[in-house]
C-alpha positions in Angstrom: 19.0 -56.0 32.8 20.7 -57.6 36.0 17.6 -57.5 37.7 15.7 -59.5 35.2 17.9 -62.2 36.0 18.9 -62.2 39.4 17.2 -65.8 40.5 20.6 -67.1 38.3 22.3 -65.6 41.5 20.4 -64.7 44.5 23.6 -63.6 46.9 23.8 -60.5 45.3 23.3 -57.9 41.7 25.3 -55.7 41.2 26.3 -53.2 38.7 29.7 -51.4 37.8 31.2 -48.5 35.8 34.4 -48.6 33.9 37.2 -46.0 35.4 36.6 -44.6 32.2 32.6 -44.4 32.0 32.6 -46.3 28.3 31.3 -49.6 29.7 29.2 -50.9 32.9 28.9 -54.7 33.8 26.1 -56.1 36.1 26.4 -59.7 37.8 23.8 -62.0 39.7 26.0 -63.3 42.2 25.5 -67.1 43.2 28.4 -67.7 46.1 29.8 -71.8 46.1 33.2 -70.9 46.6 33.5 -68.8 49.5 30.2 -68.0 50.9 31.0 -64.8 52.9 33.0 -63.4 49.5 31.6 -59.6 48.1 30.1 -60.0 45.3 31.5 -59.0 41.8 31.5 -57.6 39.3 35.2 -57.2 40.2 37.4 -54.3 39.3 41.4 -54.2 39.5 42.1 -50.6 40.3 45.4 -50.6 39.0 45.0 -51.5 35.2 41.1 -50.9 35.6 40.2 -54.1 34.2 36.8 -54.8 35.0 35.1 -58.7 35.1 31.5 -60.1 35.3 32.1 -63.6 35.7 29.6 -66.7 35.5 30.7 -70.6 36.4 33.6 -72.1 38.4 37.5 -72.8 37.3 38.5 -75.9 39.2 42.5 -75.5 38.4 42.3 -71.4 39.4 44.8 -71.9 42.4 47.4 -74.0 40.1 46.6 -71.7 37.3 47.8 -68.5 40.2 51.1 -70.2 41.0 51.6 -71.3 36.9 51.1 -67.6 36.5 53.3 -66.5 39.2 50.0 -64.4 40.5 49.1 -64.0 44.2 45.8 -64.9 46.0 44.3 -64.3 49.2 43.4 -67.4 51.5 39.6 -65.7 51.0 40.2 -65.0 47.0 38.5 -67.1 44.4 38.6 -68.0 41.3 36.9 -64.8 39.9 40.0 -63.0 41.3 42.4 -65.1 39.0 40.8 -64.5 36.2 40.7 -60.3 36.5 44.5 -60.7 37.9 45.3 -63.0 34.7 43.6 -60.2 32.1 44.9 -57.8 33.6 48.8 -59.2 33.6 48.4 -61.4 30.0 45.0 -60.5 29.1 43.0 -62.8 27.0 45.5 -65.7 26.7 44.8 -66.9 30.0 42.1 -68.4 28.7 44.0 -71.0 27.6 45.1 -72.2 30.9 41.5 -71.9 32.5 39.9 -75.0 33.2 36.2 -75.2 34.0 33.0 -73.8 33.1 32.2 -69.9 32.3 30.9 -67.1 30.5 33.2 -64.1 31.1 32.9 -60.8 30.7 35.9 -58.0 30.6 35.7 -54.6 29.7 39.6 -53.3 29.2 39.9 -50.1 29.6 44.0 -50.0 28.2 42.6 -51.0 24.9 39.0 -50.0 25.0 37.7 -53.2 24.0 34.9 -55.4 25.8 35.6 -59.6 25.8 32.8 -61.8 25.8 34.6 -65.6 25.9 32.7 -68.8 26.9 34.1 -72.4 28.0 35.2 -75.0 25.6 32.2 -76.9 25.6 29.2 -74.5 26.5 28.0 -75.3 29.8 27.4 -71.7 30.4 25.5 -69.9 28.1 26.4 -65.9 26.4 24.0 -64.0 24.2 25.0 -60.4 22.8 23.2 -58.2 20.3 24.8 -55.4 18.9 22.1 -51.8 18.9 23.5 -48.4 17.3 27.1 -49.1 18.4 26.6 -50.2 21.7 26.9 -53.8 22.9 24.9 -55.4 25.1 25.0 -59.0 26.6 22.9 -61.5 28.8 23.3 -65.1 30.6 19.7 -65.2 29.2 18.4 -64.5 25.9 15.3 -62.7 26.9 17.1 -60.5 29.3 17.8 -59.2 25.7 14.8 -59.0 24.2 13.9 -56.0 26.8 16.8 -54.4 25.4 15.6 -53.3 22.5 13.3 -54.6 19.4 13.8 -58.5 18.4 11.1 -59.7 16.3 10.5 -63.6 16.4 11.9 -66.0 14.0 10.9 -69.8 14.0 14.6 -71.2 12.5 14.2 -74.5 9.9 16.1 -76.2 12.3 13.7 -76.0 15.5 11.0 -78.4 13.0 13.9 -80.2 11.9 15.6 -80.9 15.1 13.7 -79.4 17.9 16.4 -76.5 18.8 18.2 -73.8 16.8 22.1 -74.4 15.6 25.4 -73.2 16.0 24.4 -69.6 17.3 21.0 -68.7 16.2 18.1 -67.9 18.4 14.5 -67.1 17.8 15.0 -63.8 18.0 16.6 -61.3 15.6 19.6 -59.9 16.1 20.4 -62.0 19.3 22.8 -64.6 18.7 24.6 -67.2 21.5 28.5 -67.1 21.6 29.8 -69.9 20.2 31.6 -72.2 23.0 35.0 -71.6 22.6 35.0 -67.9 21.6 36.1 -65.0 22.3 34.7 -62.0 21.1 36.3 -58.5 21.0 34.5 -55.5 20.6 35.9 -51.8 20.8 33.7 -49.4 21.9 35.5 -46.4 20.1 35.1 -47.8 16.2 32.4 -50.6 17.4 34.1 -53.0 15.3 33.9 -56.4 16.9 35.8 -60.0 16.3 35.3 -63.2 17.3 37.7 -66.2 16.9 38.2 -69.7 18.3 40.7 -70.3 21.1 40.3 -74.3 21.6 39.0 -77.1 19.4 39.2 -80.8 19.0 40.3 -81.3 15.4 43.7 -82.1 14.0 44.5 -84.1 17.6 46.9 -86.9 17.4 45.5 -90.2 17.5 46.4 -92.2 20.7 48.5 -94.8 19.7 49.0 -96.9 22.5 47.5 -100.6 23.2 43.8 -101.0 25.0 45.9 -101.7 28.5 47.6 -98.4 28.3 44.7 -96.5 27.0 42.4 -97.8 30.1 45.3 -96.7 32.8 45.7 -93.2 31.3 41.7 -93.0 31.3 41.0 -94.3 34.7 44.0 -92.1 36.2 42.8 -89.0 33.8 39.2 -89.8 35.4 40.3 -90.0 38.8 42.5 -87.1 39.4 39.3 -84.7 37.3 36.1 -85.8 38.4 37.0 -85.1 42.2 38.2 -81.9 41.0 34.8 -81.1 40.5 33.1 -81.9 44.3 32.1 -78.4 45.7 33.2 -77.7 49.3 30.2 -77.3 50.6 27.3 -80.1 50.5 26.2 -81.2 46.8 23.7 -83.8 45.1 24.3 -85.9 42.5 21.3 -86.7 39.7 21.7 -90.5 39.7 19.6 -92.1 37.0 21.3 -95.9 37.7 22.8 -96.0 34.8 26.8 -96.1 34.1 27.6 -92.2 33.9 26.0 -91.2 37.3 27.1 -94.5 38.7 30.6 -93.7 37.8 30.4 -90.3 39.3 28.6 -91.4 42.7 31.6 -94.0 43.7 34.1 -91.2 42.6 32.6 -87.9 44.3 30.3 -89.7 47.5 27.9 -87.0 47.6 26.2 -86.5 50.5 22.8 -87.0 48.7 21.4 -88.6 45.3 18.3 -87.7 43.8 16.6 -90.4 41.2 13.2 -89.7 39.2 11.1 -92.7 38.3 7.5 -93.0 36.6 5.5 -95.2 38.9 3.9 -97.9 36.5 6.8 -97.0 33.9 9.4 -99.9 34.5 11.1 -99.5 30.9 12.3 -96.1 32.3 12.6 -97.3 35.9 16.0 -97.6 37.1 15.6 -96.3 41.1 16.7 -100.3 42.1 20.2 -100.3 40.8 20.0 -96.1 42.0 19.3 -97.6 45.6 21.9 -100.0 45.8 24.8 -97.3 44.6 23.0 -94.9 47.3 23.3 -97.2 50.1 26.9 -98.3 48.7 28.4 -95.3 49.3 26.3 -94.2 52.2 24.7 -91.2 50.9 20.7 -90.5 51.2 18.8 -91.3 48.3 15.7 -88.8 47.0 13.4 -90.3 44.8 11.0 -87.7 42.5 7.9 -89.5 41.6 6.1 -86.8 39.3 2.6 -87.1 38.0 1.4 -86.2 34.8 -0.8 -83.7 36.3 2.1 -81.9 37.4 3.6 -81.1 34.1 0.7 -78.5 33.4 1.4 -76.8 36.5 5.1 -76.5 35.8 5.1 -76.1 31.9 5.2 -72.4 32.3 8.1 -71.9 34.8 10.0 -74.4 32.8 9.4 -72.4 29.6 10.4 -69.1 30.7 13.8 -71.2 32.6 14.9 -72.4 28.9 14.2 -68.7 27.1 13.0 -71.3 23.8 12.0 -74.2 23.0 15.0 -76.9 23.0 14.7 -80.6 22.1 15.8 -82.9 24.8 13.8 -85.8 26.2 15.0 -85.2 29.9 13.4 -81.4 30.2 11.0 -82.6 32.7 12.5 -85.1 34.4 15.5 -82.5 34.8 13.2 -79.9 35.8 11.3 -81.8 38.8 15.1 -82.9 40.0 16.1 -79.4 40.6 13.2 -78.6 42.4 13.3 -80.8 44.8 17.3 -80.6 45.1 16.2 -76.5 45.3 13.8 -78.0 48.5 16.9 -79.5 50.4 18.7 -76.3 50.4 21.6 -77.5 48.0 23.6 -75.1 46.0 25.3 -77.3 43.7 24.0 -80.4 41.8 26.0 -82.5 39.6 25.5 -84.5 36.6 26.7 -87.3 34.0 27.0 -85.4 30.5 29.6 -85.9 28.3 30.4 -90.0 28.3 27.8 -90.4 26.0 29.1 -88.1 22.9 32.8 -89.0 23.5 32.8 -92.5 24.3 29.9 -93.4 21.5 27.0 -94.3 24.1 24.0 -93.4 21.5 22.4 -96.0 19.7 22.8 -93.9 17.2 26.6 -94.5 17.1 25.9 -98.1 16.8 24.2 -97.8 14.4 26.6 -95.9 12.1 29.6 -97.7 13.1 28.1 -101.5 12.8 24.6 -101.2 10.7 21.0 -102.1 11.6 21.5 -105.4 11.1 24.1 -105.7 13.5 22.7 -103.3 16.1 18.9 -105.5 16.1 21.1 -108.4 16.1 22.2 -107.9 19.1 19.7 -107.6 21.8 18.5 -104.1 20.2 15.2 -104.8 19.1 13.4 -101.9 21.1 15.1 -99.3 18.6 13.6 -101.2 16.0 12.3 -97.8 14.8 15.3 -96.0 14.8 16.7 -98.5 12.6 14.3 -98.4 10.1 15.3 -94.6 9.2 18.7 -96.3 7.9 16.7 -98.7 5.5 17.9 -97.7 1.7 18.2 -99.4 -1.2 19.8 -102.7 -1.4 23.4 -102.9 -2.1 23.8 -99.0 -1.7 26.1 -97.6 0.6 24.5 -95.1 2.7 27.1 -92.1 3.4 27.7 -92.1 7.6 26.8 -88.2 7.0 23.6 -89.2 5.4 23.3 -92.0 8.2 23.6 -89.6 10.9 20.9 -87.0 9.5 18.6 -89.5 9.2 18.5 -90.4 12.9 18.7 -87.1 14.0 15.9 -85.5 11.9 12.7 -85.2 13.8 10.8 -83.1 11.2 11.5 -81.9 7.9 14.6 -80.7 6.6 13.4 -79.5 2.8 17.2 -77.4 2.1 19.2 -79.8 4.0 20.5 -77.8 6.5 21.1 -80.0 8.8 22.8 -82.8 6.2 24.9 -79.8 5.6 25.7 -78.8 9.2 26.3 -82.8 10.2 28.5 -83.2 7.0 30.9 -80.4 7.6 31.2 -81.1 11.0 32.3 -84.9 10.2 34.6 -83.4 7.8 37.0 -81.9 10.7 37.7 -85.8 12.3 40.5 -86.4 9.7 38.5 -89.9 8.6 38.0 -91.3 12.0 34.5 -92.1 12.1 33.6 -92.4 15.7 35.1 -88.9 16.1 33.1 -87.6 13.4 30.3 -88.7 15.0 31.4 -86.7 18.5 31.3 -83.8 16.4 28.6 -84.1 14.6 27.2 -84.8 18.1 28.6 -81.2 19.3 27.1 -79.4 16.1 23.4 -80.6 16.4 22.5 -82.2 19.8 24.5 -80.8 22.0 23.7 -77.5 22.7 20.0 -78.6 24.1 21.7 -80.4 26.6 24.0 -78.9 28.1 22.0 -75.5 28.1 18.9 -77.3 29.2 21.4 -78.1 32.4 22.2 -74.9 33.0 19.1 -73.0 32.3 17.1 -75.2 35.0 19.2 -75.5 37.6 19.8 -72.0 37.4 16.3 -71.3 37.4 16.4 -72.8 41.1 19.5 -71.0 41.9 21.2 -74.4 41.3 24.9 -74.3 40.1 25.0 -77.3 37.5 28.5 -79.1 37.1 29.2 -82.1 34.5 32.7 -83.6 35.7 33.0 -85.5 32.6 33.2 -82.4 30.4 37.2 -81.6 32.7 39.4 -80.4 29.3 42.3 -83.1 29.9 39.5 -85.9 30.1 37.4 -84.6 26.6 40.6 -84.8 24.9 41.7 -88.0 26.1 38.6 -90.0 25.1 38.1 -88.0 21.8 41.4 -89.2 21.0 40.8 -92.9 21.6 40.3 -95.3 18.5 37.1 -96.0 17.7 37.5 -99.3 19.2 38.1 -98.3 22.4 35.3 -96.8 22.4 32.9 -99.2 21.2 33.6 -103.2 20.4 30.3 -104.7 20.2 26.9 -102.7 19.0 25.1 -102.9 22.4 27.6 -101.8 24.8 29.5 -98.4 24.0 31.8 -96.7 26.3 33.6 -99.3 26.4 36.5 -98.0 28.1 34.6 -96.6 30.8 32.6 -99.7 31.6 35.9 -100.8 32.1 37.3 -98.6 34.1 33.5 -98.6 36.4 34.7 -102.5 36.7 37.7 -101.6 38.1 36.2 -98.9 40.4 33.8 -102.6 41.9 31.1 -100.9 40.8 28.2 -103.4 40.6 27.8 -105.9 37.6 24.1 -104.6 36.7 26.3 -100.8 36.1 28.8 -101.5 34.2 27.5 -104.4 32.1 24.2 -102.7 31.2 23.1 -102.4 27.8 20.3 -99.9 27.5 20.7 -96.6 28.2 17.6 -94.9 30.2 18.8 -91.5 32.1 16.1 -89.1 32.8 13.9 -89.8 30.0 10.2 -88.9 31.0 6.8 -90.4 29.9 5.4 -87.2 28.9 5.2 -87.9 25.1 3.0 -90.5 26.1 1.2 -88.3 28.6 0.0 -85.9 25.9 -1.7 -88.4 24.0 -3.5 -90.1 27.1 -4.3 -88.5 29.8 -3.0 -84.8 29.2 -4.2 -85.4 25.1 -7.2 -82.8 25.9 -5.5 -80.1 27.8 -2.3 -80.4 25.1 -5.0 -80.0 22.2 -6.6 -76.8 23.9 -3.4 -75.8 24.3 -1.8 -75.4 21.0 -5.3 -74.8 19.3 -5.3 -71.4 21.8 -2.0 -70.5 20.5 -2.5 -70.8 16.9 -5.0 -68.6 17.2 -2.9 -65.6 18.2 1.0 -67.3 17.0 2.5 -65.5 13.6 2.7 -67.6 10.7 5.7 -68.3 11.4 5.4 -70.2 14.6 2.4 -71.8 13.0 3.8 -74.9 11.2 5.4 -75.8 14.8 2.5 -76.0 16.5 0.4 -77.8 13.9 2.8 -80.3 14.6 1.4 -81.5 17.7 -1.8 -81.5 16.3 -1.2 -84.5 13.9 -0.9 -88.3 14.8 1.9 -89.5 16.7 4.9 -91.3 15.5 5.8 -93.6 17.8 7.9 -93.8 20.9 10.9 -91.9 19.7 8.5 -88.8 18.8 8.4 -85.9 20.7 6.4 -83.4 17.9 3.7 -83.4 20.1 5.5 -82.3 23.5 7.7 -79.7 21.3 4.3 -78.0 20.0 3.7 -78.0 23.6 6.6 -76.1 24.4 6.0 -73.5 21.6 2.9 -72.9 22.7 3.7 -72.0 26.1 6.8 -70.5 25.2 4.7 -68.2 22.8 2.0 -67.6 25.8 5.0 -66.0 27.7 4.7 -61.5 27.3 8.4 -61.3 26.0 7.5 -63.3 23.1 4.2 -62.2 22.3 5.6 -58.3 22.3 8.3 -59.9 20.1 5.9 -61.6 17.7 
């Protein structure tokens, strides 16, 4: 099972017994920390705790002095973390900050933890088989495992990815982020609970002023927390995130993606002038829509499913090139966006169509029509929300459900009900699109924004702090990008771009024949259960905010690859 996933970690797999035979780890080893470090998994001889560890923990050298626990000038942060279990067991999570999927087998107890970061930047899947346990970085490391027949979830027609911890396959679920899960190999009896969340916070209560100083000093003491050692690259789009993130870290190198003869999406001028700003080399990707055929594959098998995110290619042809330069780590802007109410979908909610066209808005004309309802009829924000999520049919209102009991948890604060509704449907394709790409390059993918004292901080701001006019959310951090001198064009931008590709477009131009043959091939072999995905992308297009077509695409590729077909 290591093997099948060893390009997540190319320095090393390894497997390991338990002292008492009842468990054995394997880990892909990617080094960042200390290049010339051995390889885990780790084993502490004296409590014969064993670890498999995935991710970084920025704080893991405060965390060893908070804890009173010694480390070696050449130990990382792997080594905290089997010290920590080992002296407190699964309380240190508490006190780790960063991103991970951990693994411990405990041999005092005879239990296995599987536990996974606050916000899922790394992913976990498990299946449990005749009493034994088994678990994976990647879902179809899983599927080899054992029988796990295919199953198209409502939610991938109705937004383009499975929820909370479903997969296509049965009997393989994702860890929740958050989680920890306990299993005890004597009884097999397994829990799970949640060790961090953001409900039930306390408002901050202080004025705009005192807000942006705890933000901006929050901001800077986290972000450069997250620079590697060693040389990185930073994926600067142009817009404010990045931006931010380029003046705060300096990374050696920047790498943009643009779409010659796409301007709308075009953003490498206000990219070159941050580049040359803070002197680091500039990359610019310039993929072709013949290119996405040849890649479609690789990038399939790198996600494991189908996942809806309009920056999958874009993402995809980054890493490569980063991959090219000989870069471990790459580093991104997520996070500013669901926190700080960046979505036009946010505006939306918060101030109304109306409002939102009526100021400067008018290219998400069609995203404002889903809100149009009867006149004089409130329309519930829950109701709101599902509406500009959807991006297929929803017949048992799953998703309505999922979106309304996720706004439920803010306590009546409706721009944080909208971060969680955020976290509970959209999400999870983007952050484990991030992950699964890079590491498919041997990349090590870090989101500074997501640090655990900065998430809480801006989920606690009032809604007004976060957004004070329809076209220009995060407020507070185009604020604190003023203060940084970042350029007016940044900070005072009202569109948001990122990585978005042309490729929608693509498939019903120039790639519309080889995207037809496509999903017509796979329709001829796919289950009927895959079948009302695909005939999706078979039907006319929507407009510029639909991607039915590219996410037929995707299933039919995804469907082409053996581990799926075996499943099917």
């Amino acid at each position: 099972m290591g093997a099948s996933q060893a390009h997540r970690g190319p320095d090393g797999t390894k497997h390991a017994a338990a002292m008492d035979g009842r468990a054995v780890l394997a880990m892909n080893t990617l080094l960042i920390v200390d290049p010339k470090a051995t390889p885990g998994p780790y084993l502490d001889r004296e409590s014969g705790v064993l670890l498999a560890f995935n991710g970084e923990t920025y704080n893991y050298r405060a965390q060893a002095a908070a804890w009173g626990i010694e480390l070696g000038e050449r130990d990382t942060d792997a080594h905290l973390i089997l010290r920590a279990w080992a002296k407190i067991g699964p309380s240190c999570l508490d006190g780790l900050d960063g991103m991970f999927a951990i693994a411990v087998y405990d041999p005092r107890v005879g239990k296995l933890f599987l536990a996974r970061d606050r916000l899922g930047e790394k992913p976990l899947y498990w299946r449990l088989d005749g009493g034994r346990l088994a678990f994976a970085s990647e879902v179809t490391t899983l599927t080899g495992y054992g029988p796990a027949p295919l199953v198209l979830r409502p939610e991938m027609l109705a937004i383009e990815t499975p929820t909370g911890v479903d997969t296509p396959f049965q009997g393989i679920q994702l860890l929740a982020p958050a989680t920890l899960l306990s299993f005890d190999v004597v009884t097999g009896s397994l829990t799970q609970h949640t060790y961090w969340g953001l409900e039930n916070r306390q408002p901050f209560t202080g004025t705009y002023s005192e807000a942006l100083a705890a933000f901006s000093v929050v901001l800077a003491e986290q972000v450069p927390l997250r620079a590697p050692a060693c040389d990185f690259a930073l994926l600067l789009s142009g817009g404010l995130d990045s931006s931010v993130l380029a003046y705060l870290l300096r990374p050696p190198v920047c790498v943009t993606v643009r779409y010659p003869g796409q301007d709308r999406l075009d953003e490498s001028k206000i990219a070159t002038r941050i580049a040359a700003d803070i002197g680091a080399e500039l990359v610019v990707v310039e993929p072709e829509p013949f290119d996405f055929p040849k890649v479609l594959g690789h990038m399939m098998s790198a996600l494991d499913y189908p996942m809806g995110n309009a920056s999958t290619f874009s993402e995809y042809m980054a890493y490569r090139r980063i991959a090219a330069l000989g870069v471990r780590v790459v580093v991104g802007g997520l996070g500013p966006d669901e926190f700080l109410m960046g979505y036009v979908r946010h505006s939306l909610v918060l101030f109304g169509a109306d409002a939102v066209l009526a100021a400067g808005m008018d290219a998400y004309r069609p995203l404002a029509a889903k809100l149009m309802h009867t006149a004089g009829e409130d329309l519930d924000p829950a109701d709101a929300v599902t509406r500009l999520v959807l991006r297929g049919p929803d017949p048992e209102g799953r998703i309505r459900d999922l979106i309304a009991a996720a706004m439920g948890k803010a306590g009546g604060d409706l721009a944080c009900a909208l971060t969680l509704a955020d976290l509970a449907t959209a999400w999870r394709p983007l952050v484990m699109t991030s992950d699964k790409l890079a590491s498919a390059f041997a990349l090590e993918r870090r989101s500074p924004y997501l640090a655990r004292e900065l998430v809480e901080l801006s989920y606690r701001l009032p809604a007004e702090h976060k957004i004070a006019h329809p076209a220009e959310g995060k407020r507070i951090l185009r604020d604190a990008a003023k203060a940084l001198g970042l350029p007016r064009e940044v900070w005072a931008s009202r569109d948001k771009l990122g990585f978005a590709s042309p490729v929608p477009s693509w498939l019903n131009s120039q790639l519309a024949t080889w995207a037809s043959a496509q999903i017509h091939t796979a329709l001829a072999e796919a289950p009927a259960s895959l079948r009302p995905l695909l005939e999706g992308g078979l039907t006319k297009p929507g407009g510029r905010f639909d991607r039915t077509r590219m996410q037929a695409l995707m299933a039919a590729a995804w469907f082409h690859g053996q581990t799926v077909r075996a499943a099917a």
